[in-house]
C-alpha positions in Angstrom: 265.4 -142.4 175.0 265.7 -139.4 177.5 264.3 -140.4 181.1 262.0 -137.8 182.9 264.7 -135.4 184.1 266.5 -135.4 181.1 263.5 -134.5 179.9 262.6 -131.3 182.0 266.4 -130.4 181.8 266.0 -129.8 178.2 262.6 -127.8 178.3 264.0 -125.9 181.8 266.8 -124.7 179.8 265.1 -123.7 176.9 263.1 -121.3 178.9 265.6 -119.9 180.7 267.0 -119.1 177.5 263.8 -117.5 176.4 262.3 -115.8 179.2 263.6 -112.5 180.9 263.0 -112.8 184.3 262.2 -116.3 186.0 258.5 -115.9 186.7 257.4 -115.9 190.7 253.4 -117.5 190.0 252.4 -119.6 187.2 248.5 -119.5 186.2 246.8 -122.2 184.4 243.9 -120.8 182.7 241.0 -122.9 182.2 238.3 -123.3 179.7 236.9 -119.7 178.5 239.1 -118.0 181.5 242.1 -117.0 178.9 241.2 -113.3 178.5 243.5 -112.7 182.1 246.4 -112.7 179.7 245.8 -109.4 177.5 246.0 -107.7 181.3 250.1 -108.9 181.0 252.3 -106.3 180.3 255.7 -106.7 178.7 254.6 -110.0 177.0 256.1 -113.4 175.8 254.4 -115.5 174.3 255.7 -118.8 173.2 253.7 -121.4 171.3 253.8 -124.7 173.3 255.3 -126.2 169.7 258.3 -124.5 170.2 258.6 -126.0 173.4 261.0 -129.1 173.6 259.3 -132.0 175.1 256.0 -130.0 175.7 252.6 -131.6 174.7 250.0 -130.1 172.2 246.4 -129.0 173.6 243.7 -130.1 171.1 240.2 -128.5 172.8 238.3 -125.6 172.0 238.9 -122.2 174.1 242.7 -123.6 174.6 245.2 -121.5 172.2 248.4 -123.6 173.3 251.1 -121.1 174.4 252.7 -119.7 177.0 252.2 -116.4 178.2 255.5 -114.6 180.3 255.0 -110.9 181.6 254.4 -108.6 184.6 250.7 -108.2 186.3 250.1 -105.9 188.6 254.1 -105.5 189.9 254.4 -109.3 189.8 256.5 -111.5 187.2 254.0 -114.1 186.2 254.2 -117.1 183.5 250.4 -118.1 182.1 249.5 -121.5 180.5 247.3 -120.5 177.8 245.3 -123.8 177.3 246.1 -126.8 179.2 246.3 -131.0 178.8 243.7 -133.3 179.6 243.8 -137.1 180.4 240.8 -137.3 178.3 242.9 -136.0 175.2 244.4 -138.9 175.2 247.9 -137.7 177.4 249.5 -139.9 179.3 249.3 -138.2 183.4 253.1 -137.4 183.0 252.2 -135.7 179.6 249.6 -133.5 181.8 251.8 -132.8 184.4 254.3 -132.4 182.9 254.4 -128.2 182.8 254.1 -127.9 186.7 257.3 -130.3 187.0 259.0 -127.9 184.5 257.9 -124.5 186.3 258.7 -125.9 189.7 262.4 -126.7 188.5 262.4 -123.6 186.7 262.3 -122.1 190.3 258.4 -121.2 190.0 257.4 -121.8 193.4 253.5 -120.8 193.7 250.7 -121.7 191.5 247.2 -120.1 190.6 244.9 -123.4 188.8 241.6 -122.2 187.7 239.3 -124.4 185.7 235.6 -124.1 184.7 233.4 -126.3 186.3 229.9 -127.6 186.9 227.8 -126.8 189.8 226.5 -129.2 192.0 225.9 -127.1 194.8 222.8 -126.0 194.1 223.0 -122.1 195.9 225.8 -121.7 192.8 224.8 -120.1 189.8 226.4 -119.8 186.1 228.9 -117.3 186.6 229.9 -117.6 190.1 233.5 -118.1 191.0 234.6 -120.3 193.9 237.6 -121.2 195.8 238.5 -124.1 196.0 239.1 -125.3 199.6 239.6 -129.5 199.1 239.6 -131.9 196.2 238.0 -135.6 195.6 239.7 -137.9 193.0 240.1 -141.1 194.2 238.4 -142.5 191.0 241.2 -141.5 189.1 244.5 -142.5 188.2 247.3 -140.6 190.1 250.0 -138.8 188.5 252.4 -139.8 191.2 252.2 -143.4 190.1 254.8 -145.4 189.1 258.3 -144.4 189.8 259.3 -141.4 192.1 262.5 -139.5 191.3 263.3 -138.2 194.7 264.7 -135.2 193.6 260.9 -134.0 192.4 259.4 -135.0 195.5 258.6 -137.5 198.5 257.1 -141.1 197.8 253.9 -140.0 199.8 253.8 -136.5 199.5 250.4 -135.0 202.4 247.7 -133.8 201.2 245.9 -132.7 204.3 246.2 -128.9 203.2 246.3 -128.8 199.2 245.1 -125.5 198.8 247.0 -122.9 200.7 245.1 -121.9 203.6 246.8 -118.4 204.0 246.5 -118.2 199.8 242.7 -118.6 200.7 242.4 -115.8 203.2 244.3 -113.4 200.5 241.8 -114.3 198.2 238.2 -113.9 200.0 240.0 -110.4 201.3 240.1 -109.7 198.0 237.0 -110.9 197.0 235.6 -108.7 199.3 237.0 -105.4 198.3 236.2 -106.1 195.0 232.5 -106.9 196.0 232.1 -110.5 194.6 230.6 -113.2 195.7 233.5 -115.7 196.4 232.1 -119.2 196.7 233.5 -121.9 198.9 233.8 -125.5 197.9 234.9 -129.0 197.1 236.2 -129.5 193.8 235.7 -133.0 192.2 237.6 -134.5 189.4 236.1 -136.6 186.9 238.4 -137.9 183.9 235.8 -137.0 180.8 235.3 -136.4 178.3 231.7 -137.3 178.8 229.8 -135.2 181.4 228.8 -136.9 184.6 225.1 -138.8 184.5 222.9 -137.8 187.0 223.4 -140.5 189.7 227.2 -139.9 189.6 226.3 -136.3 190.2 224.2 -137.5 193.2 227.1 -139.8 194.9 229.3 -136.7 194.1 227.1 -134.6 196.1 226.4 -137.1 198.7 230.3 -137.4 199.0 230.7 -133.7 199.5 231.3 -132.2 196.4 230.1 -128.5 195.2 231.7 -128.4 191.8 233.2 -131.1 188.9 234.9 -131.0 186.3 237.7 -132.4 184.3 241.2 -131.4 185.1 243.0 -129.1 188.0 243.2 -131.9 190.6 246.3 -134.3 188.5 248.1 -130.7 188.2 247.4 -129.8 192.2 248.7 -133.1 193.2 252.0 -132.5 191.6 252.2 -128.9 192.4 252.1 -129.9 196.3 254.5 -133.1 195.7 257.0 -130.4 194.6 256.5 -127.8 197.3 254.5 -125.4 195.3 252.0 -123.1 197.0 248.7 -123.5 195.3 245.0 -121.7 195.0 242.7 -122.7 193.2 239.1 -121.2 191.9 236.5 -122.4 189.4 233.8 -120.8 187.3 230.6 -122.5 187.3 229.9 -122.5 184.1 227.1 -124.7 184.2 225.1 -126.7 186.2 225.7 -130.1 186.2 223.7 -133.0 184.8 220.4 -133.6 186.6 220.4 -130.1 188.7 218.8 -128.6 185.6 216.3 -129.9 183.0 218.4 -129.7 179.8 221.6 -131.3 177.9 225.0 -129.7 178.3 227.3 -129.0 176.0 231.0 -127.4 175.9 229.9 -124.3 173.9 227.6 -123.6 176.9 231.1 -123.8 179.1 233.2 -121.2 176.8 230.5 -119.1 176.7 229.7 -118.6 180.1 233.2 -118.5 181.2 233.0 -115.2 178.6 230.6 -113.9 180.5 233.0 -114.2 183.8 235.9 -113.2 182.4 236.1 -109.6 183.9 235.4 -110.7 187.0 237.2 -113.5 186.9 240.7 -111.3 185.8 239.8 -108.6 188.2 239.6 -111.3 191.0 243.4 -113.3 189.9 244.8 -109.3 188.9 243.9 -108.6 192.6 245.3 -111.6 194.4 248.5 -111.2 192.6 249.0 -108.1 193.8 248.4 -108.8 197.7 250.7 -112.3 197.3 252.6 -112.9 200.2 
C-alpha cells in the first residue's frame, strides 16, 4: 500500500502532465460560489475521477473537477466542489488537494465557503473576510504522524489568514463598492446545522459566522507555507437568529444570488496579488 507521499507523488505528476502552466493561486469554491469559474479563460477542466488518488465530492452545488486557466493576468487552478468530513472522508482524504497543490509548487490559496450568520448586523448575501478561525471541537488534520518534508510538528497559527492578503482584499472591496464584512469563522463538522444553544456559546466565544468546512483545509495550507484568504457568504442565518428551519437549498440558492458579487470581488483580488 502507497504511504502519503507516494501518494501525492503520483497525483503531483499527473498534473504536471496535464496542466500547461503550474498555477500561482488555487481557489476552493464553496457551496453555490462555483459560477467564478466560467470568468477562466483558456480552460482545463479535469474531472476529480481522473485524478489518481483524488477523492469524489457527493453534495449538491459541488460538480467535482478541477478547473486550470488564466483570471485576470493570473494562472489560477479552481476546485470545483470540495470534501467534507461529514461525507464520510477521512481528514487526510479532505486535505488532501492542498497537500497536492502545495507540492505542485502552488504557493497561495483563496478558501471561500458559504456560511451561516451569527453576527446579527450580517445579512443573506453579504460576503465577509475572514480574519481568525475556532475549531477546537474538531479533529485536526495534522494528527497522527507528521512527514517533515510537508511541514513542522506544531506549525503557528497566530496569523492564519494573511494579514497583507486582507488589506488587498478590503482595498478591493472598496473600489468595487461592497460591503466587505469582518469576522471569525467557526467550524462545525455537520452535517446537521448547529441547535440554537451551540449557536449561542458560538457567539459567546466570538464567532460571526459557521459552517462546515474551510478551517481542516486552512490549517494545512499554513502547515505547508501557503498564503491564505479566506471569505464566506452568508447564506443564511443560523439556527435560533431567525424564526424558521434551514435547509441546504436555502444555501445554493442564496449563494446564486451572490455569485456576481462574489466573482467580481475574487476576479478583483487576483488581479492586485502581491
Amino acid at each position: 500500500m502507497k504511504n502519503l507521499m507516494e501518494r501525492i507523488n503520483e497525483t503531483v505528476d499527473f498534473l504536471k502532465g496535464k496542466l500547461v502552466a503550474i498555477p500561482q493561486i488555487a481557489i476552493i469554491l464553496g457551496s453555490g460560489l462555483g459560477n467564478l469559474a466560467s470568468l477562466i479563460e483558456k480552460r482545463q477542466e479535469i474531472p476529480y475521477e481522473e485524478i489518481p488518488n483524488f477523492p469524489r465530492t457527493t453534495v449538491v452545488g459541488h460538480e467535482g473537477k478541477l478547473i486550470a486557466g488564466v483570471l485576470r493576468g493570473r494562472n489560477v487552478l479552481a476546485m470545483k466542489g470540495r470534501f467534507h468530513y461529514y461525507e464520510g472522508n477521512s481528514m487526510d482524504d479532505v486535505v488532501y488537494p492542498i497537500r497536492v497543490f502545495r507540492c505542485l509548487g502552488i504557493g497561495n490559496i483563496i478558501v471561500t465557503n458559504a456560511a451561516g450568520g451569527i453576527n446579527t448586523n450580517f445579512s443573506p448575501g453579504d460576503l465577509m473576510l475572514i480574519t481568525d478561525h475556532i475549531s477546537f471541537f474538531c479533529e485536526n488534520p495534522l494528527r497522527g504522524e507528521n512527514p517533515d518534508n510537508l511541514g513542522p510538528r506544531f506549525p503557528d497559527m497566530s496569523e492564519a489568514y494573511d494579514r497583507g492578503l486582507r488589506k488587498i482584499a478590503l482595498d478591493c472591496a472598496g473600489r468595487l463598492g461592497i460591503d466587505l464584512k469582518q469576522g471569525v469563522y467557526s467550524y462545525c463538522k455537520g452535517p446537521s446545522f448547529e441547535t440554537p444553544a451551540e449557536i449561542k456559546a458560538l457567539r459567546f466565544l466570538g464567532a460571526d459566522a459557521v459552517g462546515m468546512s474551510t478551517v481542516p483545509e486552512v490549517i494545512t495550507a499554513r502547515h505547508m507555507g501557503m498564503r491564505v484568504l479566506g471569505i464566506s457568504c452568508i447564506t443564511n442565518m443560523a439556527s435560533g437568529i431567525l424564526e424558521r428551519p434551514l435547509s441546504h437549498e436555502e444555501v445554493i440558492e442564496t449563494g446564486k444570488m451572490a455569485e456576481e458579487k462574489f466573482s467580481a470581488l475574487i476576479s478583483e483580488i487576483v488581479t492586485n496579488w502581491d
